[in-house]
C-alpha positions, -999 to 999 in steps of 0.1 A, spaced: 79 939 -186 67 908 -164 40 900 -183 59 902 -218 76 869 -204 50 850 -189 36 835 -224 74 825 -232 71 805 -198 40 790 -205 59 773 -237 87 761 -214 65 748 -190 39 726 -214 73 714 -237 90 700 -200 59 681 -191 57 672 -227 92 654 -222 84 641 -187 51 623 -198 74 609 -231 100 598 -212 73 580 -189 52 563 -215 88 547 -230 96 537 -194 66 515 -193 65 500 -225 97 489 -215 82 468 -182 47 461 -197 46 467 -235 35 441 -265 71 448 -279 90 426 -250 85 394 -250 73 376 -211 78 335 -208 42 318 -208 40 291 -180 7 264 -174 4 231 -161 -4 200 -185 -17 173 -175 -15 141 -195 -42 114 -194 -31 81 -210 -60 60 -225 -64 29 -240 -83 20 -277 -112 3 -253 -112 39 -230 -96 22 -203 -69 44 -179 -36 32 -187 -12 30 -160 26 34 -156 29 46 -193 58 65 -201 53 107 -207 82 126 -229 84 166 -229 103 177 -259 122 138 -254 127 143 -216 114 118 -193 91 131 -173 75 102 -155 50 75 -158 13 77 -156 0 74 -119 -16 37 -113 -43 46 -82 -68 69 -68 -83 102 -90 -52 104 -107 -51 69 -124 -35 69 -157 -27 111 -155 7 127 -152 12 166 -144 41 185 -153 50 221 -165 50 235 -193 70 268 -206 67 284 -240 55 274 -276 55 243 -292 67 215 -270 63 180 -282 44 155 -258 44 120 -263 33 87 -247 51 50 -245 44 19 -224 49 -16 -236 27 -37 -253 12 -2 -269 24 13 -301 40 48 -293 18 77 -295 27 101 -325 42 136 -310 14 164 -304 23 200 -305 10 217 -271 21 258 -263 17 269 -228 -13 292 -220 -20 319 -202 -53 300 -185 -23 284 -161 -40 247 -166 -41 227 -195 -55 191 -200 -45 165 -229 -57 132 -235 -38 107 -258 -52 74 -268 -26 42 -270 -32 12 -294 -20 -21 -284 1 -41 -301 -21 -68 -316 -11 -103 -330 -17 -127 -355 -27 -161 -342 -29 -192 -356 -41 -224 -347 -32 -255 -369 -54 -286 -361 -47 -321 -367 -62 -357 -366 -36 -383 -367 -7 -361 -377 -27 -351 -408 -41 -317 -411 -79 -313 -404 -100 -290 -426 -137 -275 -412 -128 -278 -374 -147 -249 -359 -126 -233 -340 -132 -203 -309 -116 -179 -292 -128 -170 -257 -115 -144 -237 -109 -159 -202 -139 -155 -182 -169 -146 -208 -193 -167 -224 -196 -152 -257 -167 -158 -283 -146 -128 -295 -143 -146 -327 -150 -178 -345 -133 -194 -378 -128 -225 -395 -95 -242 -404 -88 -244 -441 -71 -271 -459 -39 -269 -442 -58 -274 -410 -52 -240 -399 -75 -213 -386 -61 -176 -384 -72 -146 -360 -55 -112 -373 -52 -85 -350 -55 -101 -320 -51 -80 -287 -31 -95 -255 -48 -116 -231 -54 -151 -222 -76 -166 -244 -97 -199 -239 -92 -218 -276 -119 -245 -281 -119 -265 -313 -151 -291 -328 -154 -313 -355 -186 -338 -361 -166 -374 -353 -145 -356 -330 -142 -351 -293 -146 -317 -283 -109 -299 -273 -106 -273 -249 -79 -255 -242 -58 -218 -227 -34 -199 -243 -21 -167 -231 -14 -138 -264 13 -116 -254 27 -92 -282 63 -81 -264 69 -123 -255 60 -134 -286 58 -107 -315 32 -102 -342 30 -138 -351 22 -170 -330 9 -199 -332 -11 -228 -313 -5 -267 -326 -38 -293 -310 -47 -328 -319 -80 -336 -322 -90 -368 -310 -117 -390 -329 -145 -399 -309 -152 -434 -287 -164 -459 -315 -164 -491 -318 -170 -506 -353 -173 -543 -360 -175 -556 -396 -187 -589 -401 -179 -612 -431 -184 -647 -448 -151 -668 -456 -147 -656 -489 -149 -614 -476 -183 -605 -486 -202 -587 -459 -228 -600 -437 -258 -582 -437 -281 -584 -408 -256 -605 -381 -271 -602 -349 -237 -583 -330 -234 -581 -286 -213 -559 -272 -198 -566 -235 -171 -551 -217 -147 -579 -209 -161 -579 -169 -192 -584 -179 -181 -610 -200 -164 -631 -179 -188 -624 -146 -203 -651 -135 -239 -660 -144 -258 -645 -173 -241 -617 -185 -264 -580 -197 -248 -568 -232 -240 -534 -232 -253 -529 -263 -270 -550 -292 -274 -542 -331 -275 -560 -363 -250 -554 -392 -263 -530 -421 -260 -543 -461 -223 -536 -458 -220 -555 -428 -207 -531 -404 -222 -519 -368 -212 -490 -346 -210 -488 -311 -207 -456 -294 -214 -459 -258 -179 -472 -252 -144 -458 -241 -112 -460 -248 -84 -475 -230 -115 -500 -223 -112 -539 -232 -145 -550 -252 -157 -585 -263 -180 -587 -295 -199 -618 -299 -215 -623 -336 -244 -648 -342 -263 -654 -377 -284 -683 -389 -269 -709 -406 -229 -694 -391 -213 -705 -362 -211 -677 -334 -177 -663 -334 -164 -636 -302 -132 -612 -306 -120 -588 -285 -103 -552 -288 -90 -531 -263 -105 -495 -279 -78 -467 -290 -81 -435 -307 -62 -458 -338 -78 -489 -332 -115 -487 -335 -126 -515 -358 -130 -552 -347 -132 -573 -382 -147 -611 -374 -154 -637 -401 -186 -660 -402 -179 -697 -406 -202 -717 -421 -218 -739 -401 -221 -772 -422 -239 -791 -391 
């Protein structure tokens, strides 16, 4: 009679653990399974770089639109900011002034725990222009060259146009050495500091070029024709009125159209130009040399002795 029932216990037995190791396996898929979602977490960290690869401190890093600090400006960490990141799809993006703003990029956390990104900012860059003039009148062909302070080699080089001005697209922040030559001219030299949030995409730089030290006398007759091959001195007026026999500080003779030019002078200087030709009395003027007076005229009289 025992044994009759001990196959019908068997089946009890196996269906009860059957239930057990069930009721188990849905116990654990609850705690561990695929089909419940756990949050991921990781650290990002941010490195801000510029178009020239240069660490960019103190720019601005958004999560998802939230401030989350500024990039760090010493040590290992120059130009990096770490923060946390939680779940899928968070937006990161990168301001600082001066730059234009980094587009959004899409970053999920990971289950690696770290996570690196770095974003590149482009400066804001401006267009420059420098109008040159001679006399209030605009001056075409002047060469002119931007320098970036401290090197030798220009960042770029262009000629004004007939306007008188020369234009530089594009051009990134920083102070800039301008220099500007023209053949007749004297050389100009000057700084300019380009600053997109001061002064926005356009700006501009105004210089007067000033016309070289030259003296040029013309020499003609009584009736205006011109005296070819006067014999012209040039003395500063101290040497001209120093005692004793005075050294000429320079000496030509007039070409077919009866002009001479002296170059060795200066302005702001007073200058006496004596004229002597055969058969012509000698006659002296004198000019005090500026940058709009640079031609001494004298007339030859005859000389009827």
């Amino acid at each position: 009679m025992e044994k009759r029932w001990l196959p019908g216990l068997l089946s009890i037995a196996l269906i009860l653990m059957a239930l057990i190791l069930t009721a188990c396996s849905q116990q654990e898929e609850k705690i561990t399974g695929s089909g419940v979602a756990t949050a991921e977490v990781s650290t990002l960290t941010v490195t801000v770089k510029d178009d020239r690869g240069s660490l960019v401190p103190e720019a601005r890093v958004y999560l998802n639109n939230e401030f989350k600090g500024e990039t760090s400006k010493y040590g290992g960490s120059k130009g990096s900011q770490t923060m946390i990141l939680e779940g899928q799809e968070n937006k990161i993006q990168v301001r600082k002034a001066g730059y234009e703003s980094s587009r959004p990029i899409t970053v999920s956390a990971s289950d690696d725990g770290e996570q690196s990104l770095t974003i590149i900012l482009e400066k804001k860059q401006t267009n420059y222009v420098v109008s040159v003039r001679a006399a209030g009148e605009p001056l075409e062909q002047a060469r002119v060259s931007l320098f970036p302070e401290g090197k030798s080699v220009p960042l770029q080089i262009e000629q004004t146009d007939q306007h008188g001005d020369a234009l530089f697209q594009d051009l990134p922040d920083g102070e800039y050495i301008v220099t500007v030559a023209k053949e007749g001219y004297e050389l100009l030299r000057t700084k300019h500091n380009v600053d997109f949030s001061e002064e926005g995409e356009f700006t501009s730089l105004s210089v007067e070029l000033t016309p070289l030290a030259q003296l040029e006398v013309q020499v003609t007759d009584q009736q205006g024709s011109p005296l070819a091959n006067a014999e012209v001195w040039l003395f500063t007026q101290k040497q001209y009125h120093a005692p004793g026999a005075a050294l000429p500080l320079g000496k030509d003779y007039t070409n077919r159209r009866g002009k001479v030019s002296f170059t060795n002078v200066e302005y702001e200087e007073t200058y006496i130009v004596v004229v002597k030709k055969e058969d012509y009395l000698a006659q002296a003027g004198e000019i005090t040399l500026q940058p709009d007076d640079r031609v001494l005229r004298l007339e030859m009289i005859w000389d009827i002795n």
